[in-house]
RODO-2510 file (C-alpha; in nm, 4 decimals, decimal comma):
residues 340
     n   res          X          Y          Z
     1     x     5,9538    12,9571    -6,5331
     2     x     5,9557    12,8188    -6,9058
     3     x     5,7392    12,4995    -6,9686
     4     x     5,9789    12,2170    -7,0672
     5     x     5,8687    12,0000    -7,3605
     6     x     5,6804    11,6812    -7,3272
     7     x     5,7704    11,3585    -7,4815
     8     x     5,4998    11,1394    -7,6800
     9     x     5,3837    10,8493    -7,5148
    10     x     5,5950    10,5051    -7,5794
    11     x     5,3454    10,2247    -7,7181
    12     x     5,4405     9,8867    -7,5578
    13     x     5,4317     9,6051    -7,7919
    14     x     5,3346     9,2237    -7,6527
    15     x     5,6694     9,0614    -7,6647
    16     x     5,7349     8,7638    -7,8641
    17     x     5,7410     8,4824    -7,5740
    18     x     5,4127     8,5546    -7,4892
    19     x     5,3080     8,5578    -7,8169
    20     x     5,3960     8,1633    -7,8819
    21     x     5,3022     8,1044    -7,5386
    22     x     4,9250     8,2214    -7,6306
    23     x     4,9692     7,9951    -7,9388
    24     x     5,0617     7,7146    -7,7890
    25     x     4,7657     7,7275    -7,5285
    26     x     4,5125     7,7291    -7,8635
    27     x     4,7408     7,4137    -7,9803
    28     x     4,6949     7,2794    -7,6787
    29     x     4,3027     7,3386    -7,6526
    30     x     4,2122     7,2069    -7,9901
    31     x     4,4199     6,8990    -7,9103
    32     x     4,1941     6,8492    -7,5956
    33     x     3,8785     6,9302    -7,8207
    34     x     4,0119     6,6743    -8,0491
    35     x     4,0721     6,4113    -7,8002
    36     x     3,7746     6,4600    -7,5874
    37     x     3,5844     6,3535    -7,9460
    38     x     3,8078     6,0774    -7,9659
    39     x     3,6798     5,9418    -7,6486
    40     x     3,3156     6,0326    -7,6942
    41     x     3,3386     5,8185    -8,0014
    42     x     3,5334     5,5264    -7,8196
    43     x     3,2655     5,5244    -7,5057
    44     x     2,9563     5,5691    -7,7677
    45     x     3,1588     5,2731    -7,9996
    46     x     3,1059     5,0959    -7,6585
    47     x     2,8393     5,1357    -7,5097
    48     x     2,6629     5,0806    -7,8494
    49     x     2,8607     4,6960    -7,8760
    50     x     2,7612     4,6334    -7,5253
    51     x     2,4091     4,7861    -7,5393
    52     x     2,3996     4,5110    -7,8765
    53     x     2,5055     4,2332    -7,6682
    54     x     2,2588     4,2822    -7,3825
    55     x     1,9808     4,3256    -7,6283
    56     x     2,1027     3,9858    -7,8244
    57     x     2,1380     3,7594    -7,4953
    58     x     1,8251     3,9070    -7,3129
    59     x     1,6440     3,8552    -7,6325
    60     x     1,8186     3,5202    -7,6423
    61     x     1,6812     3,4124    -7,2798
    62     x     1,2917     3,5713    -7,3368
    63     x     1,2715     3,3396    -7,6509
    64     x     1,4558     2,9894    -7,3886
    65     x     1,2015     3,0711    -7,1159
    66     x     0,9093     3,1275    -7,4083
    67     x     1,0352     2,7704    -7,5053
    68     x     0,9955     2,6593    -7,1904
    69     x     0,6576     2,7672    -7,0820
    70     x     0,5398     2,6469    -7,3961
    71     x     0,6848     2,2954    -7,2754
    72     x     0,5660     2,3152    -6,9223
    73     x     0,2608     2,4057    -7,0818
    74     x     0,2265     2,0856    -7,3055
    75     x     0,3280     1,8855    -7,0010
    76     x     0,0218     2,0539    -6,7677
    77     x    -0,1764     1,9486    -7,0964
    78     x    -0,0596     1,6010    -7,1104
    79     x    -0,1349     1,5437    -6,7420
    80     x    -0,4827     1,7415    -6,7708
    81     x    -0,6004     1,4937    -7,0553
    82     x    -0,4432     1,2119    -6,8427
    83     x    -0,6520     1,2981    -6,5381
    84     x    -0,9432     1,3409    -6,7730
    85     x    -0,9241     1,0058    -6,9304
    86     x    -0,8429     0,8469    -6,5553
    87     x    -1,1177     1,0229    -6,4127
    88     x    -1,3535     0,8452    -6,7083
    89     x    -1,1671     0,5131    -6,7134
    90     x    -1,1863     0,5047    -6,3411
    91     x    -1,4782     0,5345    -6,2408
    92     x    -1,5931     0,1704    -6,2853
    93     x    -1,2930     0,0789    -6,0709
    94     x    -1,4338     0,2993    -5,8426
    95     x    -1,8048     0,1456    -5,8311
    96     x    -1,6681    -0,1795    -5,8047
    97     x    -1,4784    -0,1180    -5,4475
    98     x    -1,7756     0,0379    -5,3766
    99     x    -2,0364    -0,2490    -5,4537
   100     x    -1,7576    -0,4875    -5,2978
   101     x    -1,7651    -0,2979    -4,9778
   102     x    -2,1582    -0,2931    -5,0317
   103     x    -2,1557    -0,6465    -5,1028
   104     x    -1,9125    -0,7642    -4,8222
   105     x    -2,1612    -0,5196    -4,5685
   106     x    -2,5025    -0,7259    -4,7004
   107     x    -2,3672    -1,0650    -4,6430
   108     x    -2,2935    -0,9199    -4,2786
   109     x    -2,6236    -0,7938    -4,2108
   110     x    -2,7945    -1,1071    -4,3074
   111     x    -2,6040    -1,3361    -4,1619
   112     x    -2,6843    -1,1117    -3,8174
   113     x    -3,0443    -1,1457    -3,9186
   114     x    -3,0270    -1,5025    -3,9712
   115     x    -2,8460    -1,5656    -3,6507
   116     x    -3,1112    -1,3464    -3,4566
   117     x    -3,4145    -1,4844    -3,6001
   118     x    -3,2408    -1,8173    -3,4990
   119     x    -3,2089    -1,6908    -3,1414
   120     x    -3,5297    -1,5782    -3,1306
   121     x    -3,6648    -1,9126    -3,2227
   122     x    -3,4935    -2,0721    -2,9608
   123     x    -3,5903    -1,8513    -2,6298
   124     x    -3,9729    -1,8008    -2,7776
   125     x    -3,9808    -2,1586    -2,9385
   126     x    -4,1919    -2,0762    -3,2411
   127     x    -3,9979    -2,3498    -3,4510
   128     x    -4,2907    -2,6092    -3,4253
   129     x    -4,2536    -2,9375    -3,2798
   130     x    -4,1447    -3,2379    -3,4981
   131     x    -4,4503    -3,4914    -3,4339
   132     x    -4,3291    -3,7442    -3,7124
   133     x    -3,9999    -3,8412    -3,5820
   134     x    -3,6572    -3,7453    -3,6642
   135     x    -3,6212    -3,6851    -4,0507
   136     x    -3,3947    -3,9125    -4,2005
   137     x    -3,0096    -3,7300    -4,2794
   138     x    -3,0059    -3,6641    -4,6507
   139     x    -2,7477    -3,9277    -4,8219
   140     x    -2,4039    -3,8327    -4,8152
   141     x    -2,2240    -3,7572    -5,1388
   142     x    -2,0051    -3,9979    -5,2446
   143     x    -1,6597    -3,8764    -5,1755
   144     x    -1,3827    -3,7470    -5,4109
   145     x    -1,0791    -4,0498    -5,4183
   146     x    -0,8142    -3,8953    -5,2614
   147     x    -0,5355    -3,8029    -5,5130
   148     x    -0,2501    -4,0258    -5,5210
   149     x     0,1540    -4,0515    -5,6391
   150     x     0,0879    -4,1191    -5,9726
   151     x     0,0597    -3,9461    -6,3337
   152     x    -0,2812    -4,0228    -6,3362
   153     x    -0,4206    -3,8599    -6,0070
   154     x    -0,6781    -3,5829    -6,1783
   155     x    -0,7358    -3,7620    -6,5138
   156     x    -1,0761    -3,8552    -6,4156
   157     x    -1,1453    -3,5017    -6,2790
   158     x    -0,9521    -3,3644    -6,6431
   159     x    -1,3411    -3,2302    -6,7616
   160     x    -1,4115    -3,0832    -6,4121
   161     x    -1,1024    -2,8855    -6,3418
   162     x    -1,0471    -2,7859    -6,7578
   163     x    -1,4220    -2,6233    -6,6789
   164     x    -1,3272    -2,4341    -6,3239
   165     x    -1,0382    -2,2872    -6,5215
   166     x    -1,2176    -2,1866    -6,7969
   167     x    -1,4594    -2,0064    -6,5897
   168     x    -1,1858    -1,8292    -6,3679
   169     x    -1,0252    -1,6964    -6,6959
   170     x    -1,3713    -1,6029    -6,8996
   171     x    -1,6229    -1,4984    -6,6485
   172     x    -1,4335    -1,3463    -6,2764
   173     x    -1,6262    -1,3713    -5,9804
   174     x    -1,5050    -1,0351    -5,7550
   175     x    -1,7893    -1,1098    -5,5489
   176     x    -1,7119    -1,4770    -5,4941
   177     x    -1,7775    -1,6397    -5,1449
   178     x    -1,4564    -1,7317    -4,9588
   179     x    -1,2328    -2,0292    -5,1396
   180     x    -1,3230    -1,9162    -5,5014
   181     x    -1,1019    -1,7590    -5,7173
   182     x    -1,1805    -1,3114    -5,6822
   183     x    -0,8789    -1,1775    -5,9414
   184     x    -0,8680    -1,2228    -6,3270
   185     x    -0,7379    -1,5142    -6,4269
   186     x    -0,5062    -1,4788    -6,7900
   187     x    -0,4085    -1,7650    -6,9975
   188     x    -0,0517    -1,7875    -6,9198
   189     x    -0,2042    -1,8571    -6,5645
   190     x    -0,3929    -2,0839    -6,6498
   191     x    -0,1462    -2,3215    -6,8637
   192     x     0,0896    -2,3441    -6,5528
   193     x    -0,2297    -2,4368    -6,3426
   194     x    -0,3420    -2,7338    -6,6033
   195     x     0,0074    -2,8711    -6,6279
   196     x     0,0528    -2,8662    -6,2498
   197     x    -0,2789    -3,0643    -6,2492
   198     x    -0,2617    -3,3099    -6,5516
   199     x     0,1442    -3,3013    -6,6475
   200     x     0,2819    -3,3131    -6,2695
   201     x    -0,0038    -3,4934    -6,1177
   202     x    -0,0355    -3,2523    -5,8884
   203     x     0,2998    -3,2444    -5,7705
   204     x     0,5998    -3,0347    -5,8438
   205     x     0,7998    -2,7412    -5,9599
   206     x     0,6322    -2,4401    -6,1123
   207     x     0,8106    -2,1481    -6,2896
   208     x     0,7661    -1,8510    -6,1109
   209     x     0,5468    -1,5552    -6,2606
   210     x     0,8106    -1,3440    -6,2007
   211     x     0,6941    -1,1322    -5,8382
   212     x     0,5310    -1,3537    -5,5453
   213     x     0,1700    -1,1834    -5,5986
   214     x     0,1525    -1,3979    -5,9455
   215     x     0,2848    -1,6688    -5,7760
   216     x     0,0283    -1,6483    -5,5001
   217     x    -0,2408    -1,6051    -5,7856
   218     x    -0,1529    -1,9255    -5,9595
   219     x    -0,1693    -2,0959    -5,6270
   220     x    -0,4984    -1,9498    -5,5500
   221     x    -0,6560    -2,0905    -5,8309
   222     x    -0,4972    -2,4065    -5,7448
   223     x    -0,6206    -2,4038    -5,4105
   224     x    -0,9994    -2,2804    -5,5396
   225     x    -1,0295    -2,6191    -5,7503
   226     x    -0,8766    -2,7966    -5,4591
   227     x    -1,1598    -2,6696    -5,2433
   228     x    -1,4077    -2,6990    -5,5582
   229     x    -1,3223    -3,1007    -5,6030
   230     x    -1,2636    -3,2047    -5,1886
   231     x    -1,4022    -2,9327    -5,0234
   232     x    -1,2828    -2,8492    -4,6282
   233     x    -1,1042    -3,1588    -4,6282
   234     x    -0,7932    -2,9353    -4,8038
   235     x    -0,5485    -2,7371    -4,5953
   236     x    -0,3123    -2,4873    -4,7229
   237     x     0,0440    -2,5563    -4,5767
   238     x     0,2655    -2,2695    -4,6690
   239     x     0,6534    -2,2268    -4,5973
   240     x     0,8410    -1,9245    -4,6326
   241     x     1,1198    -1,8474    -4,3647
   242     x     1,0663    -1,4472    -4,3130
   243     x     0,7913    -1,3064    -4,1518
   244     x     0,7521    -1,0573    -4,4535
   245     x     0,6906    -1,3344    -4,6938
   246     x     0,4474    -1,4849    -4,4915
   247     x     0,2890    -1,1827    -4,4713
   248     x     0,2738    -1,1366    -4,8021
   249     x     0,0976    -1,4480    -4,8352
   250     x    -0,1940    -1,3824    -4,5826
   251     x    -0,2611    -1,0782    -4,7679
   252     x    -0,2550    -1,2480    -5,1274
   253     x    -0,4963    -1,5476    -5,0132
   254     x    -0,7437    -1,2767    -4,8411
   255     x    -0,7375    -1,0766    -5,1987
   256     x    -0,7378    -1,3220    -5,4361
   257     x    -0,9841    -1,5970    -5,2273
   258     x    -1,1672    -1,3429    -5,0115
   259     x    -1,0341    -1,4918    -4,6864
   260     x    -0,9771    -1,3837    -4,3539
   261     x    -0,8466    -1,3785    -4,0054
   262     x    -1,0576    -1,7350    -3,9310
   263     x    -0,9251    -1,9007    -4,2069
   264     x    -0,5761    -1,8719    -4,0729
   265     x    -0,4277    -2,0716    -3,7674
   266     x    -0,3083    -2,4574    -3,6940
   267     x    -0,6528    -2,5854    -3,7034
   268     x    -0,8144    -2,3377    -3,9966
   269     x    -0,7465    -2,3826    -4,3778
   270     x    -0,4570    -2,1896    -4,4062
   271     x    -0,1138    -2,2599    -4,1323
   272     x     0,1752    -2,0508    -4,2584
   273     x     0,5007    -2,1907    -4,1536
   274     x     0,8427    -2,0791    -4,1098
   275     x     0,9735    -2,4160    -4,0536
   276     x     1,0018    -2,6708    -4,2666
   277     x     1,0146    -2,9839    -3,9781
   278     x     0,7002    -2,7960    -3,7899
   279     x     0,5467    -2,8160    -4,1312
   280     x     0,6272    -3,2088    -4,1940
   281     x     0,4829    -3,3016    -3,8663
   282     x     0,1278    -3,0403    -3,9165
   283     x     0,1251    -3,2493    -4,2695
   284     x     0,1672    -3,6244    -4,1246
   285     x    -0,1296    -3,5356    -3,8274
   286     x    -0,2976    -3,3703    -4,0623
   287     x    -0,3103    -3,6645    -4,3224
   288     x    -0,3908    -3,9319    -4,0251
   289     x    -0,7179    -3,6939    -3,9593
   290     x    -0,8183    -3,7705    -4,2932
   291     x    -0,6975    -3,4239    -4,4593
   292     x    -0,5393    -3,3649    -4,7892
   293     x    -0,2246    -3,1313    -4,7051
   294     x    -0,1771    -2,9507    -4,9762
   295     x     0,2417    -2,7970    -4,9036
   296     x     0,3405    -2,4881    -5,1024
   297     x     0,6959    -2,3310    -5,1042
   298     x     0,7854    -1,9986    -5,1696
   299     x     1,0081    -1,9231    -5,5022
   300     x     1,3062    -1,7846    -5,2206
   301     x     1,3628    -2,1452    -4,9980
   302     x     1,6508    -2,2856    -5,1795
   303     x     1,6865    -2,5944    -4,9437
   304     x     1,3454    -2,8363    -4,9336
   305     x     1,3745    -3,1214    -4,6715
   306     x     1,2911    -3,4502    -4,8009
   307     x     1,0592    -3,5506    -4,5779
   308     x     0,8166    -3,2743    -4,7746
   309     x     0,8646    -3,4686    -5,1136
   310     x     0,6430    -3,7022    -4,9946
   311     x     0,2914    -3,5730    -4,9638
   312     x     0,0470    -3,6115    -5,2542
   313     x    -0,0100    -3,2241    -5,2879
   314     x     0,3100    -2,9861    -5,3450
   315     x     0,3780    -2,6609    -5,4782
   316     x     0,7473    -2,5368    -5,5169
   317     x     0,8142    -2,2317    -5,6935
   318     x     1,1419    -2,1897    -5,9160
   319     x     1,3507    -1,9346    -6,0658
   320     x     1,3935    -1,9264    -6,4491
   321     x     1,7214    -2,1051    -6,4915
   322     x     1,8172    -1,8104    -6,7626
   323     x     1,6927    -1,5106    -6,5199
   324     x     1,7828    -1,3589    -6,1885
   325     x     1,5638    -1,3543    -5,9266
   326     x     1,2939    -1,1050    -5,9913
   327     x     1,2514    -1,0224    -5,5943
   328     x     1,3393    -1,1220    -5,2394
   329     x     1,6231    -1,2513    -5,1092
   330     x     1,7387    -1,6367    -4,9840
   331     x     1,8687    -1,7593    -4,6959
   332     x     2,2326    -1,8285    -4,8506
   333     x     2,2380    -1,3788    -4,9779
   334     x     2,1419    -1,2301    -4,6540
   335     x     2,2565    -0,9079    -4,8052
   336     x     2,0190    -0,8776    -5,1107
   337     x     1,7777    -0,6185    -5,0849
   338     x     1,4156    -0,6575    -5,0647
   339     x     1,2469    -0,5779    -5,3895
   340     x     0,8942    -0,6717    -5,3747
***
């Protein structure tokens, strides 16, 4: 058997399809390669503008809240010195309640002394017996006139009273017995005081001070050289229809005249009224005792009875015709709120 002859192997070449198909692949790659850098650079482009802009407004809000602190700080300052200076300013105010308190507690202890020594005396009778008769009564002073309707009711007494205000305004008496003028006394307080004595006679309309604690001030001083010239024989008469008011006025005669609880009521030196008739008819009794009524209207009553026009002693309290009332409210504006 004869060996046939072998062919040579056939060498298989890459056909051409596949041969752009591989090329377009590496196309396609380096267009991926080149777009994937694109967006690297976009997103870094980014997130470097927005890194920028957090960095600019957080800086932006450190250096407002540095401001701030540094404000609060100067405030915290401000209110430190403040305290400091109170604290040094103060402290005089605060000795002075304190000797008032320690002043007010003294006269109470002696006057419990007094009235147990004088106790004692009675049950053990050690006050020794009077062998020479009954001592004669010491000679009574010779009595203030009585102040009448005319312009010239305190121009005898001009010296006197020019003298009890000068001493109310230059030398204050905080530790004054009751009846004498406790507060400082300014200037402007005292030319509405003189005119009501010497200009008005003692009888009229005063401007108000502008809030019912002046206004109770003024008439305290009246009232202290009142008491200073005619002594018990005065009584305060005071109308103001509210409770409140009234109130208001107890409180101001206890602080500025060191009064209290028995110097109010129909038969003490002060009778607060919130009726003008109940007031007319306390005045007439009063002035057929022998008293000197001395009436005193609060800058609210807008209506005054007649009838009060005629005592010898009166106190009404206006409004500034070019002002608005600086507090309270009348009996015709029941809805005005209370200010003072």
């Amino acid at each position: 058997m004869s060996d046939a002859p072998q062919s040579a192997p056939i060498a298989i070449e890459p056909e051409k399809n596949d041969r752009d198909y591989l090329h377009q692949l590496q196309q396609e790659v380096a267009e991926l390669e080149q777009r994937k850098k694109q967006i690297i650079a976009t997103q870094t482009a980014e997130i470097g503008t927005a890194l920028e802009k957090f960095i600019k407004e957080s800086t932006r809000y450190l250096q407002q809240k540095q401001q701030d602190l540094l404000a609060e700080i100067t405030i915290l300052e401000r209110k430190r010195d403040r305290l400091e200076q109170e604290m040094r300013t103060t402290y005089a105010g605060v000795s002075q309640e304190v000797a008032v308190r320690v002043q007010g507690f003294k006269d109470y202890l002696v006057g419990s002394l007094q009235d147990m020594v004088t106790l004692a005396e009675k049950q053990l009778q050690l006050a020794p017996a009077d062998t020479a008769g009954p001592t004669p009564p010491p000679p009574a002073p010779e009595p203030t006139p009585v102040p009448q309707l005319s312009e010239q009711a305190f121009a005898n007494l001009q010296e006197r009273i020019e003298q009890l205000l000068e001493r109310y305004r230059t030398l204050p008496d905080y530790y004054a017995p009751p009846w004498k003028l406790r507060r400082t006394f300014e200037l402007t307080h005292t030319e509405r005081v003189a005119n009501w004595f010497f200009n008005q006679a003692g009888r009229g309309a005063i401007r108000t001070m502008g809030t019912r604690l002046q206004n109770i001030l003024v008439a305290s001083a009246i009232v202290s050289v009142l008491r200073a010239l005619y002594q018990d024989k005065i009584r305060v008469l005071v109308l103001a229809t509210s409770p409140e008011r009234l109130g208001e006025w107890r409180r101001g005669f206890q602080d500025c005249l060191g009064l209290n609880r028995e110097h109010f009521g129909p038969d003490k030196g002060v009778v607060l009224f919130e009726d003008a008739e109940s007031m007319t008819v306390k005045g007439d009794r009063l002035q057929k005792e022998g008293f000197m009524p001395l009436i005193i209207v609060d800058e609210t009553e807008v209506l005054i009875p007649v009838d009060l026009l005629r005592f010898p002693l009166f106190i009404a309290y206006g409004n500034d015709p070019d002002s608005r009332p600086a507090y309270g409210r009348t009996r015709n504006d029941p809805d005005r709120e209370w200010n003072w």
